[in-house]
Structures are given as C-alpha cells and as structure tokens.
C-alpha positions as CSV (number, residue, x, y, z in Angstrom):
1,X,12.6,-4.5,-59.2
2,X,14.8,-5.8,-56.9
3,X,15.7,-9.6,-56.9
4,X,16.5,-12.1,-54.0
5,X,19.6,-14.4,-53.6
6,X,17.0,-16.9,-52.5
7,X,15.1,-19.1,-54.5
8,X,11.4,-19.6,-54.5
9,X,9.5,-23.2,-54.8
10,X,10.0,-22.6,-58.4
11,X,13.6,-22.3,-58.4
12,X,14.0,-19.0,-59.1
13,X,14.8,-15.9,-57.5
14,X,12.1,-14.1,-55.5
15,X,11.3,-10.4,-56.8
16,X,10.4,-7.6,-54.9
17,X,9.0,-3.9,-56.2
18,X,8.6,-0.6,-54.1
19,X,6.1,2.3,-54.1
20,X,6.5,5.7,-53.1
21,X,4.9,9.0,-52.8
22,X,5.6,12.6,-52.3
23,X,4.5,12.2,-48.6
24,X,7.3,9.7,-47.9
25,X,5.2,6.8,-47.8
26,X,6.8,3.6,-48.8
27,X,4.7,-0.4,-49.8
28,X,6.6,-3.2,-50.8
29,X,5.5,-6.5,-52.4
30,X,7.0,-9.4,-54.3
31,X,5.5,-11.4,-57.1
32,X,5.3,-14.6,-55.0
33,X,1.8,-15.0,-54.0
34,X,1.9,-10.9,-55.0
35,X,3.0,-10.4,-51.4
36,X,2.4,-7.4,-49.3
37,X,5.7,-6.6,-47.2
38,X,6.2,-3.4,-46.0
39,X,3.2,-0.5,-45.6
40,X,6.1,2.1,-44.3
41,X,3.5,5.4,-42.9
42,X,5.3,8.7,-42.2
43,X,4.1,10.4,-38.8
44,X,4.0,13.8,-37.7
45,X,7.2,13.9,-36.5
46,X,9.1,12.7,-39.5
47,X,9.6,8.9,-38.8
48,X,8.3,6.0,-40.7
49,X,5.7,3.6,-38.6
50,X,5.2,0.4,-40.2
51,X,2.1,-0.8,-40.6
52,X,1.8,-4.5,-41.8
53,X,3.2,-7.6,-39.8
54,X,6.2,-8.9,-41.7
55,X,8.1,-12.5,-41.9
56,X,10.9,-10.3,-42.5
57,X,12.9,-11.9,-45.5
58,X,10.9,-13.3,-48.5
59,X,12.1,-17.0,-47.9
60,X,10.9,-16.6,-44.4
61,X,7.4,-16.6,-46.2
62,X,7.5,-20.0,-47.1
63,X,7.7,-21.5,-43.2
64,X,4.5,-20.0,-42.2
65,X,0.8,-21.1,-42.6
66,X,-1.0,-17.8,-41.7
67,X,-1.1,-16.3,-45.4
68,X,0.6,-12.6,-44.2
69,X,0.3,-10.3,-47.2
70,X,-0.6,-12.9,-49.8
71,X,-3.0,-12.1,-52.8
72,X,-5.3,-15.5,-52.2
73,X,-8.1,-17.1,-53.9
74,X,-9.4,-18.7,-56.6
75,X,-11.8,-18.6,-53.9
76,X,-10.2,-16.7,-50.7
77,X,-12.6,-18.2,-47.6
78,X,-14.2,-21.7,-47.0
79,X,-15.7,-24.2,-49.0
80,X,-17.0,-26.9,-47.0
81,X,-15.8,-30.4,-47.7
82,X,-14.4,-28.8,-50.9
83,X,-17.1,-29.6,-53.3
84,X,-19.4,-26.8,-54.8
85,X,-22.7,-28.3,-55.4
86,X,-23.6,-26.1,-57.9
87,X,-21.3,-27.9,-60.9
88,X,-21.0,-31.3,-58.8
89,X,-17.4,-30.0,-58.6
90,X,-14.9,-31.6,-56.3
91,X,-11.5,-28.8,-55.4
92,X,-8.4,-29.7,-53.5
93,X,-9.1,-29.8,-49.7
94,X,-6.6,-28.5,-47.5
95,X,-8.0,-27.7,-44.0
96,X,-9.2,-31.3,-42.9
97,X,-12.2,-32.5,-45.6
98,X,-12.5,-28.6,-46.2
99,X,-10.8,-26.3,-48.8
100,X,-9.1,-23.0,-47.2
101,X,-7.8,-20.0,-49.5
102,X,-8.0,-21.6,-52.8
103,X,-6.3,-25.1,-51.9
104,X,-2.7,-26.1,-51.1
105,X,-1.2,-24.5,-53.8
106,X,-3.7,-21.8,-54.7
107,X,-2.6,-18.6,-55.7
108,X,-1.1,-17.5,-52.6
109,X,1.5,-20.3,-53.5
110,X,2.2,-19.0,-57.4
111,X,4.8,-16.3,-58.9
112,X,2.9,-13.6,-60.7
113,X,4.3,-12.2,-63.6
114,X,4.8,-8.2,-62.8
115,X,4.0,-6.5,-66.2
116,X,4.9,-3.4,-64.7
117,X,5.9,-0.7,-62.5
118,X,6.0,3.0,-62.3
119,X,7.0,5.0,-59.2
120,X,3.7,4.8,-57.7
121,X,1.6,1.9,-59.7
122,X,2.6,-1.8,-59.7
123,X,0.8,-4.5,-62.1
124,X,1.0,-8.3,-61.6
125,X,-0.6,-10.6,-64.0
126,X,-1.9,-14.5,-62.8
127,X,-3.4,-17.4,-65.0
128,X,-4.7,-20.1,-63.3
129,X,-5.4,-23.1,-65.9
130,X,-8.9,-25.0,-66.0
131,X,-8.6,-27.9,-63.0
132,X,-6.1,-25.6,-61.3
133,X,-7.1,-26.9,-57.3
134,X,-9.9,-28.4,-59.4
135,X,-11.5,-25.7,-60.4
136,X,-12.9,-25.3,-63.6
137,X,-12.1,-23.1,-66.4
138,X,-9.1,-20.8,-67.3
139,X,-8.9,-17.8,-65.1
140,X,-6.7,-15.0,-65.9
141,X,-5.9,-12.2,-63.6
142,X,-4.9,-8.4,-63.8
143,X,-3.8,-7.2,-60.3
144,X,-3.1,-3.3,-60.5
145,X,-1.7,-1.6,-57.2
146,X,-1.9,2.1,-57.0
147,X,-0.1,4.5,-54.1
148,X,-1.5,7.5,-54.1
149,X,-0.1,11.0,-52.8
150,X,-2.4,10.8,-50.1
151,X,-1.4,7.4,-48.3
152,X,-4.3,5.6,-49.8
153,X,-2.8,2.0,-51.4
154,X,-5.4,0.8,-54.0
155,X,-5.6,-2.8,-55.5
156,X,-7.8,-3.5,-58.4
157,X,-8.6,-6.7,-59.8
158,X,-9.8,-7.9,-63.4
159,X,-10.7,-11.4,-64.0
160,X,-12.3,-13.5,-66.8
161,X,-12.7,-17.2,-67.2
162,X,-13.9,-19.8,-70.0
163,X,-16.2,-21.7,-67.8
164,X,-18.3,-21.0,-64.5
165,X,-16.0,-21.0,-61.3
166,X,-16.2,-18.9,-58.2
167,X,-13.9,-16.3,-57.8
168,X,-13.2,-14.3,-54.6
169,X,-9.7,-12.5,-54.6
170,X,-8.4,-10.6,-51.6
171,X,-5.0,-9.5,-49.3
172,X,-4.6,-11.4,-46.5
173,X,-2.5,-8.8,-44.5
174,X,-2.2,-8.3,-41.0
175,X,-2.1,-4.8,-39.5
176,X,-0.7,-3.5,-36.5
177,X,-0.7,0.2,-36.6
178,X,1.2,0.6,-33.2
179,X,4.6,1.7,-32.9
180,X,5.6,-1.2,-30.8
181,X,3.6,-3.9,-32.7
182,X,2.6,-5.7,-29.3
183,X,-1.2,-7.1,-29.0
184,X,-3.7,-5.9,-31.7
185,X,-6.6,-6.0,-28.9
186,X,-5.8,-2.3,-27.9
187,X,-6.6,-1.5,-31.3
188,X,-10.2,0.3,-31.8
189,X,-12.7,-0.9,-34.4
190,X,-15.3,0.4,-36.6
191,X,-17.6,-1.7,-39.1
192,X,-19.7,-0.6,-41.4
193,X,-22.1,-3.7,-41.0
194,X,-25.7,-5.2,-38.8
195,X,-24.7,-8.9,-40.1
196,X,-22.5,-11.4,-38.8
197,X,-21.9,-15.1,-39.7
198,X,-21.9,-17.3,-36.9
199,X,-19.5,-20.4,-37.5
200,X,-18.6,-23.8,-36.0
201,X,-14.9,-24.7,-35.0
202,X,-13.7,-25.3,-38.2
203,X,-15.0,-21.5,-39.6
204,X,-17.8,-23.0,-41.7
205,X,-21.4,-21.6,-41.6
206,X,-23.3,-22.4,-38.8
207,X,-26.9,-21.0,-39.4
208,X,-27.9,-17.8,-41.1
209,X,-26.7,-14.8,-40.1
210,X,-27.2,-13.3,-37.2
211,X,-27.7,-9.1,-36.2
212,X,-25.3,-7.8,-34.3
213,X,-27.4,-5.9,-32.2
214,X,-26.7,-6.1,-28.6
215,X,-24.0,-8.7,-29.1
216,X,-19.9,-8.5,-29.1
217,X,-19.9,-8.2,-32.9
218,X,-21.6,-4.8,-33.1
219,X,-18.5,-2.4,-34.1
220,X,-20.8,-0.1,-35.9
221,X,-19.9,2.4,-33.3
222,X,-15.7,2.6,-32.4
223,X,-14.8,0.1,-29.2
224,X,-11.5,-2.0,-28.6
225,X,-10.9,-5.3,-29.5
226,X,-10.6,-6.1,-26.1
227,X,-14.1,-4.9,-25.0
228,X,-16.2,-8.2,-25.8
229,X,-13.2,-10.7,-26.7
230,X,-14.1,-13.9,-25.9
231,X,-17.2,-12.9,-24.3
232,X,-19.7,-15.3,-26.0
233,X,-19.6,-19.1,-27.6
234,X,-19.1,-17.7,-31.3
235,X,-15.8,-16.4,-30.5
236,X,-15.1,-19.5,-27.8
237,X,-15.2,-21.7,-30.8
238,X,-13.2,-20.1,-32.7
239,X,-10.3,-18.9,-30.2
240,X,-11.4,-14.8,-31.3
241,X,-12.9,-13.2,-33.4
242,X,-12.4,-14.9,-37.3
243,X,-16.1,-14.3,-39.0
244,X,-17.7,-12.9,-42.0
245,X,-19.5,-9.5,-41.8
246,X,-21.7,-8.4,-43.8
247,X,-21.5,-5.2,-45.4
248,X,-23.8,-2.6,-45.0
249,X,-25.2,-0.9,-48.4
250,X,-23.6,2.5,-48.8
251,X,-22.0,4.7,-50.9
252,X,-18.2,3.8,-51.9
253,X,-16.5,6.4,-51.2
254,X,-17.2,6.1,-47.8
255,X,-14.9,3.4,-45.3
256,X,-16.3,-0.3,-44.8
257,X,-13.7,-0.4,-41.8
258,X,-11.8,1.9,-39.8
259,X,-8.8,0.7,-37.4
260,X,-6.9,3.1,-35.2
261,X,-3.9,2.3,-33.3
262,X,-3.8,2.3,-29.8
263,X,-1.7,5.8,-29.2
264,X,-4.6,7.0,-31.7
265,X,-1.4,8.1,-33.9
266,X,-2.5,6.0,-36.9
267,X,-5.8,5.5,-38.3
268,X,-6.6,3.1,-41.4
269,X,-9.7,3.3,-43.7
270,X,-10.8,0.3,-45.7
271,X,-12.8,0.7,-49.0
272,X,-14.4,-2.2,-50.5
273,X,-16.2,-3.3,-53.8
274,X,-17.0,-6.5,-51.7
275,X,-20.5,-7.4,-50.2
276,X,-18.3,-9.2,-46.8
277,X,-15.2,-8.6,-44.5
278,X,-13.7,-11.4,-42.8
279,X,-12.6,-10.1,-39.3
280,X,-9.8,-12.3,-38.1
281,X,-7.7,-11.3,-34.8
282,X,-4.8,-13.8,-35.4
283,X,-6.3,-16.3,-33.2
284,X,-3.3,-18.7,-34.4
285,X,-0.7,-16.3,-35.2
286,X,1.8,-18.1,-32.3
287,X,5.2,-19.4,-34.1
288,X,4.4,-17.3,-37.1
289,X,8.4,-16.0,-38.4
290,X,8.8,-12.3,-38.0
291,X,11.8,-10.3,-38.1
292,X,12.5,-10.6,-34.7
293,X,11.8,-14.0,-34.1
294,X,8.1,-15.3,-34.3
295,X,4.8,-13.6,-33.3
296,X,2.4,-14.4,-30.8
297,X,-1.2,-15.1,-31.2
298,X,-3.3,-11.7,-31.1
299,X,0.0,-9.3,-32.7
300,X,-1.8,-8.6,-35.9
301,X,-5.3,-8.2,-37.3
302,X,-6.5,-9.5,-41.1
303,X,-9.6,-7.6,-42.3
304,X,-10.4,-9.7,-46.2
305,X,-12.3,-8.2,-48.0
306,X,-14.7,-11.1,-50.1
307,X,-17.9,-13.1,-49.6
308,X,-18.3,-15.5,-46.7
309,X,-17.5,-18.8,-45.8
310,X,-18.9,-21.2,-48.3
311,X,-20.9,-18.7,-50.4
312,X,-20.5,-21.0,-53.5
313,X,-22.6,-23.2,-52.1
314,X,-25.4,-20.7,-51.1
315,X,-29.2,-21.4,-52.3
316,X,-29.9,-19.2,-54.7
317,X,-26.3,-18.8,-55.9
318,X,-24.4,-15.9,-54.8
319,X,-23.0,-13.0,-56.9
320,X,-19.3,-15.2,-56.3
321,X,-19.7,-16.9,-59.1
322,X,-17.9,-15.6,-62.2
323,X,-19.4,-17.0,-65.8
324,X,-17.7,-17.4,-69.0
325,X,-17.0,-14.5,-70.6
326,X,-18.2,-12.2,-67.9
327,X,-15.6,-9.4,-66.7
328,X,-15.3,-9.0,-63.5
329,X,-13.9,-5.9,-61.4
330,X,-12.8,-6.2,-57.3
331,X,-11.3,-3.6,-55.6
332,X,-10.5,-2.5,-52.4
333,X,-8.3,0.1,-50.8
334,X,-6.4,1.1,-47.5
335,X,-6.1,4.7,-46.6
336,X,-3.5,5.4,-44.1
337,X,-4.1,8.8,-41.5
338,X,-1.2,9.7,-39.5
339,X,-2.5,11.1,-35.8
C-alpha cells in the first residue's frame, strides 16, 4: 500500500494499492471513494495502453464533479426529489430537489477501510450508519476486487443492513480504450439489451420504457457512438447519450457490453449481476482535471452497472431494495482483449 503526502477531507493521507498479473497487466485504486486509477492493458507489441480516464494525482479527485473511478451508492442513479415513497423517507438532495449517487457525501465521498491485499486481490470494507444521506438502517459493505491472469478485473460486493433501504452499488469509471484518449465517439458499441429509459433533462424517468427497435439506442448489433449521436430528442435533452438500459435475460458468462477502441486494438467485455446499464458518453466531462490538464466533453465513456433512475420508487417495488437481514451479492466484471 502506498500512501500520499496529501491529505484527504478527513485529514489523513490518501492510500493507494496495485494489482498485477502474469500478463503485465497493472489496476490501481485508493480507499477514498475505493477509487479506480489506473487499468494499465499490455498490447501485442509489449507496451502498456491505459484504459481508464484519470485526474492524475489522488487530490486532483477532489476538484471534480464527474465521479471518475468512484465506488458510488447507497443508491448509485436518481431518486427523484430525494424521497422514496415506499418508507415516506426523505434523503439528502444534491442535484437541484433530486438526489444523485447517494447524496453529497455518499460513498463516493468516504475512506474505505482496505482489509486487504494480495498481489492480485484487493478488499475494502464500508459502513454506512442508519440516517447516513438519510437513509435508513446500518449498511455494511465488503468490496472484493480480483485481477485475474487473463486481464479480466472483477469487483464483488456483499451487503447487509438492519432495516429496509435501497442499495445499488457500482464503478463510475470512464473508459477510453484508445491510445491517444481523444473523443470516445469513434469507439464501437455493443448492448446486450431491447429496453431503454427515456428521461427528461434532469435524467429522471420520463415514461416507461421504450424498445429500441428502429431507434439510435439499438446497440444490440456493433455501430459507433457517433452513428445516431444526437439524432433524436432523448439524447437532445440530455446533451448524449446518459440512460438506463435494460438488460436482456441471459446467461452470465456471456458480456452485457462490449466496447472496442477505435484502432480495434483493444476490446472490453462487461459482465453484470445487474438487471440495468447506465450508458453515459460524458456529456459534461468539459473542465474535468486530468493529467494533462482538463478533459473535454465526449473523452471518456461510463457504462454503471445498477437499476435505473428512480427504481426505489417503482410500483410494485423493485428488486433494489435490500431488507433487514437479507444478504445481498453484486458483481460485475471488465475483461480486457488486446487487438
């Protein structure tokens, strides 16, 4: 574990870990907001490509807004005015009337405690007290992080609570698989899903869901970014693409997603436990610190694995919602292909 000469919000030093594997393949993280750095991918001809957008430094972290490579929840998504009608519950806004990413200090803003590390397996562990953001009941969290020899990074969840409270956990990292991380619109894109979400301009549901059939959100066959950007009102509203899709049923050891870079050098496969994948093209990305500078909007791409905007409040209740006592397992992985 390596520490920081800076300080975090708490005062106290910011730690990073590293993962390797026998193929060369590097991650880094640190325990604030169990932050994704660095997904170093070795190509065919030796050299590492990196594959995440990165702030650079850890403190640079805290003087952006866009969530790069933070674990977030309680509830990672949506909830509209912050209220879940279920429990007549009222949790910290922090988008306008409307709660983004678990609140203003949710867990994207929080040290976790790593437990431990081995060369290739990283553990963090998070406990969120009852009225944390104001949501109810003690949650406490196992985050395990696996490399594999293969280039496949694995995160695995395990939550339980004392009281009901909805729980969706994800990464918010943004990829760029290119070389030269320039615009992620070159990019091709394959999803797993007939489903989408339209939403208004503030992300929140805006009728049911629609099919994707003969629209600019059918991905279920490989086609740029670029292709149908912008080509209809759902994404004018939104300034790109940044909506829920719904996952198609299917067996899990087959991909949800599949990004490949535009020199077709590096491909990604995303696994997911999760019934949704927020597709989110950086619409707002401008001024964001990276290690060069700042990026521009449209540099990276978040794919979040979860449930979509404002699923706590869905009629009946969705499967989000986490009772007392209850277990519960999320997972997702990211396999990495060099070209």
């Amino acid at each position: 574990m390596l520490t920081s000469t800076f300080l975090a919000p708490d005062g106290q030093p910011f730690n990073c870990a590293e993962l390797r594997n026998t193929q060369g393949m590097v991650v880094r993280f640190m325990d604030w907001g169990a932050t994704w750095l660095s997904a170093q991918v070795p190509q065919a001809d030796g050299r590492l490509r990196e594959a995440l957008l990165s702030c650079g430094s850890p403190e640079r972290y805290l003087q952006q807004s866009a969530y790069l490579g933070a674990t977030v929840g309680r509830y990672a998504n949506r909830i509209r005015n912050a209220y879940l009608s279920l429990i007549d519950c009222q949790v910290v806004a922090n988008q306008g009337p409307h709660q983004l990413h678990g609140g203003p200090e949710g867990l994207s803003h929080r040290r976790w405690q790593q437990v431990s590390q081995t060369e290739n397996t990283l553990v963090y562990h998070l406990h969120s007290a009852d009225g944390d953001q104001g949501f109810p009941g003690n949650l406490d969290i196992e985050l395990t992080i696996t490399l594999s020899d293969d280039n496949r990074l694995d995160f695995c969840f395990i939550a339980q609570t004392d009281a009901l409270t909805p729980l969706s956990l994800t990464n918010h990292a943004y990829f760029n698989l290119d070389g030269q991380q320039g615009d992620i619109r070159a990019h091709s894109l394959r999803l797993q899903s007939s489903y989408f979400q339209p939403v208004d301009a503030n992300g929140l549901p805006d009728g049911d869901c629609l099919p994707v059939t003969e629209t600019a959100f059918d991905f279920r066959s490989p086609k740029t970014l670029a292709q149908d950007f912008l080509a209809d009102r759902f994404q004018q509203l939104t300034g790109g693409y940044d909506h829920a899709f719904v996952l198609n049923p299917q067996d899990s050891e087959q991909p949800v997603a599949t990004l490949t870079s535009a020199d077709g050098q590096l491909q990604m496969n995303l696994f997911s436990s999760e019934p949704a994948l927020q597709l989110y093209t950086g619409n707002y990305l401008d001024g964001t610190p990276s290690p060069q500078g700042e990026y521009q909007n449209y540099q990276g791409i978040a794919l979040e694995p979860g449930y979509r905007p404002d699923s706590p409040n869905d009629t009946p209740p969705a499967g989000c919602w986490l009772p007392a006592g209850e277990v519960r397992r999320i997972s997702f992985g990211y396999h990495f292909i060099s070209g």
